[in-house]
C-alpha positions as CSV (number, residue, x, y, z in Angstrom):
1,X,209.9,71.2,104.4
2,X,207.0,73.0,105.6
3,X,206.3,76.6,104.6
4,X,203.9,79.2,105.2
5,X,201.0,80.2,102.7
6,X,202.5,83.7,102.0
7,X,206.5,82.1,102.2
8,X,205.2,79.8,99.6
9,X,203.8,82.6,97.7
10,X,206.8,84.7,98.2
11,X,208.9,82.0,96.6
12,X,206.7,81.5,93.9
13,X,207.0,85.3,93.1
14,X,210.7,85.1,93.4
15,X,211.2,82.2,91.3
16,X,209.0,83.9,88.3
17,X,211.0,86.9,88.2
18,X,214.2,84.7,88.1
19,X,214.0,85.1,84.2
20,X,216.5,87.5,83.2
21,X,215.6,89.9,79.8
22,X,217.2,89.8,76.5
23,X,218.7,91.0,73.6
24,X,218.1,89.3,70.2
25,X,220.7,88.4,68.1
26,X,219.8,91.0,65.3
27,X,219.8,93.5,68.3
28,X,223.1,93.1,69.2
29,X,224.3,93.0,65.3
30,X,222.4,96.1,64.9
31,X,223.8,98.1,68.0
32,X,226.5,95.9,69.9
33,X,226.1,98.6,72.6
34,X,223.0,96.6,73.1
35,X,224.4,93.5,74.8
36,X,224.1,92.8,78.3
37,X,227.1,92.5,80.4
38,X,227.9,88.6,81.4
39,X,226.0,87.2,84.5
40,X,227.4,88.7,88.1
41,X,228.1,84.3,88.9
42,X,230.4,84.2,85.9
43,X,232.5,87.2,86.7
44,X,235.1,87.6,89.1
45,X,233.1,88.4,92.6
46,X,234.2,91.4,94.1
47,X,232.5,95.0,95.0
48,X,233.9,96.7,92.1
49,X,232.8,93.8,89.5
50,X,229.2,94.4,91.8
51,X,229.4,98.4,90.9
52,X,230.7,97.2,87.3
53,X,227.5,95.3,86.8
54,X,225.1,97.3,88.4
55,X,226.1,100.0,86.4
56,X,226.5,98.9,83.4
57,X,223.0,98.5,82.2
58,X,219.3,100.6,82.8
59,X,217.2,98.5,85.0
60,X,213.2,98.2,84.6
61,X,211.0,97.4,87.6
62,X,209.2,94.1,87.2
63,X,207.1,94.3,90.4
64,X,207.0,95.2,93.7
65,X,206.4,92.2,95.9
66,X,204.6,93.3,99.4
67,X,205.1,91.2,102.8
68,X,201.4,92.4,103.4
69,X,199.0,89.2,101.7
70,X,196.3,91.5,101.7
71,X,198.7,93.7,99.2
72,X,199.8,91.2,97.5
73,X,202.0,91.8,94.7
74,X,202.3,95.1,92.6
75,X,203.2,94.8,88.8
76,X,203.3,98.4,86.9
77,X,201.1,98.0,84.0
78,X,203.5,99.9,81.8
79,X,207.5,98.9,83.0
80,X,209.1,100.9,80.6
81,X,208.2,103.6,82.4
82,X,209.8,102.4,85.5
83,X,213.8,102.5,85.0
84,X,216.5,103.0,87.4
85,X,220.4,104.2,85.9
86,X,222.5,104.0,88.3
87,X,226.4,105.3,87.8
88,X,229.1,104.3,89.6
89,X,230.0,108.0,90.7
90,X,227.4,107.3,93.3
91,X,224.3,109.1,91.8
92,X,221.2,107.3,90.1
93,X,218.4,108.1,88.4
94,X,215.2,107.2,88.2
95,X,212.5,107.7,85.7
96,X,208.8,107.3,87.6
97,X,206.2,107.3,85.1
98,X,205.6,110.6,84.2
99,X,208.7,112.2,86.5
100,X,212.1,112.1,86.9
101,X,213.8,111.6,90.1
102,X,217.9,111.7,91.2
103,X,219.9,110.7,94.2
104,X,223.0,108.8,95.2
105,X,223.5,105.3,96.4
106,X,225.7,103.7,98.4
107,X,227.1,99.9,98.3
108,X,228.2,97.7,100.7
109,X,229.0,94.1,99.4
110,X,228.7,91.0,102.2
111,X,228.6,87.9,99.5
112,X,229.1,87.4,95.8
113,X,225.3,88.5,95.1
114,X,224.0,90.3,97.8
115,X,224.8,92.8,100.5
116,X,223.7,96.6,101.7
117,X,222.5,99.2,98.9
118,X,221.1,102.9,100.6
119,X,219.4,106.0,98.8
120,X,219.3,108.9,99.9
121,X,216.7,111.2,100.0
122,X,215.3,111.6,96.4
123,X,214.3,114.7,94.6
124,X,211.7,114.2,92.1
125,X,209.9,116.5,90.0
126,X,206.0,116.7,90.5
127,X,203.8,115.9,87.4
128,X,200.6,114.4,87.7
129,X,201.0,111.7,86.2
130,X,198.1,109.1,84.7
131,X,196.9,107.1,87.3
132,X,197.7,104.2,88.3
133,X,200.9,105.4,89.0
134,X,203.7,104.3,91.4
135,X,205.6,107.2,90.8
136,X,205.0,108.8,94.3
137,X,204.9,105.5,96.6
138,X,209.1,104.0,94.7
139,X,210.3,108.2,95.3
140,X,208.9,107.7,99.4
141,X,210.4,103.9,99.7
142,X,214.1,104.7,98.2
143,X,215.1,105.7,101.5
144,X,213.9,102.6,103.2
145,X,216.0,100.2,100.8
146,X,218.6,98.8,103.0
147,X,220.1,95.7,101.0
148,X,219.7,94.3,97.7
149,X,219.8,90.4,95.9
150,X,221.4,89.6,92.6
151,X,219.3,86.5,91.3
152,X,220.0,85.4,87.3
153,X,220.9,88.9,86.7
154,X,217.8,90.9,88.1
155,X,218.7,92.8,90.8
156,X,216.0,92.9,93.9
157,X,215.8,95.8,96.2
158,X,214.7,94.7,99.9
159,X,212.9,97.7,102.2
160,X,213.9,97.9,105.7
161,X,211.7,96.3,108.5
162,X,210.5,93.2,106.1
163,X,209.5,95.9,104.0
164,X,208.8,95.4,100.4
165,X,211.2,94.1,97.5
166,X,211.3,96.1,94.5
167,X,212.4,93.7,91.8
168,X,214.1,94.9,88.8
169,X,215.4,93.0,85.4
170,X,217.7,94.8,82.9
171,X,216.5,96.7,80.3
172,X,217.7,97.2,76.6
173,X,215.0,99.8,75.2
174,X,214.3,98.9,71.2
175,X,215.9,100.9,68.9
176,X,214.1,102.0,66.1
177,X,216.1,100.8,62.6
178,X,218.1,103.4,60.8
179,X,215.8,105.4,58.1
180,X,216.8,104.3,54.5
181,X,216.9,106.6,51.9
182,X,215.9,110.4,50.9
183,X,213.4,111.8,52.5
């Protein structure tokens, strides 16, 4: 099959980011909140198993993969600082670097793993953060994402008009370990 320079570097992208995060075994021992919910594939496929799972974890941005070559791909050099909650109420938050952000999705499934996912407009407060930040360019393009890919449990966001894809993995901050004796 013959495929295009940046189609072959798309699916290089997409197949690196097909590792999903996480949790050790101590982790989980230490805070069973910690565990992940089971793969979307393994669950029963239907929108509200979808909301379930996207809900049901923080998600970290890994990268954001442009359609532009000369762009390239775009990896945040700190992803913790990335994270997207979003709650099956219909609202979602984001943290952006240095800022906070809020809105409300909407979901419309059209397979087991993929189908439409819309933001609204965001509002998001306005620190300066550190550069580099992306903080400013994720709060313009959440109105733009118009459907979204489940792929070994990260979740990719597609923009509209071959757009970017924002691609996100779930996230389990580390808990510090409970302080032993007096202080």
């Amino acid at each position: 099959m013959w495929m295009s320079a940046r189609g072959s570097k798309l699916l290089g992208a997409f197949c690196a980011l097909c590792l999903a995060a996480c949790v050790t075994e101590i982790d989980q021992k230490l805070n069973p909140k910690l565990a992940l919910p089971a793969p979307i594939d393994q669950r029963a496929q239907n929108t509200s198993d979808v909301i379930e799972h996207l809900t049901s974890v923080t998600w970290r941005l890994v990268e954001i993969q442009s359609m532009d070559d000369a762009i390239g791909t775009t990896k945040p050099k700190r992803p913790n600082l990335y994270t997207m909650a979003l709650y099956a109420d219909g609202t979602v938050q984001f943290r952006l670097n240095c800022n906070q952000a809020s809105t409300t999705w909407t979901i419309t499934q059209t397979t087991e793993t993929r189908g439409q996912l819309e933001f609204a407009a965001a509002a998001m407060t306005r620190a300066i953060c550190l550069p580099p930040s992306l903080d400013v360019k994720i709060a313009r393009d959440l109105e733009f994402v118009r459907s979204y890919a489940l792929k070994d449990d990260n979740l990719y966001l597609s923009l509209m008009a071959d757009g970017d894809i924002y691609a996100w993995e779930p996230y389990v901050p580390k808990m510090l370990p409970a302080a032993t004796g007096a202080p």
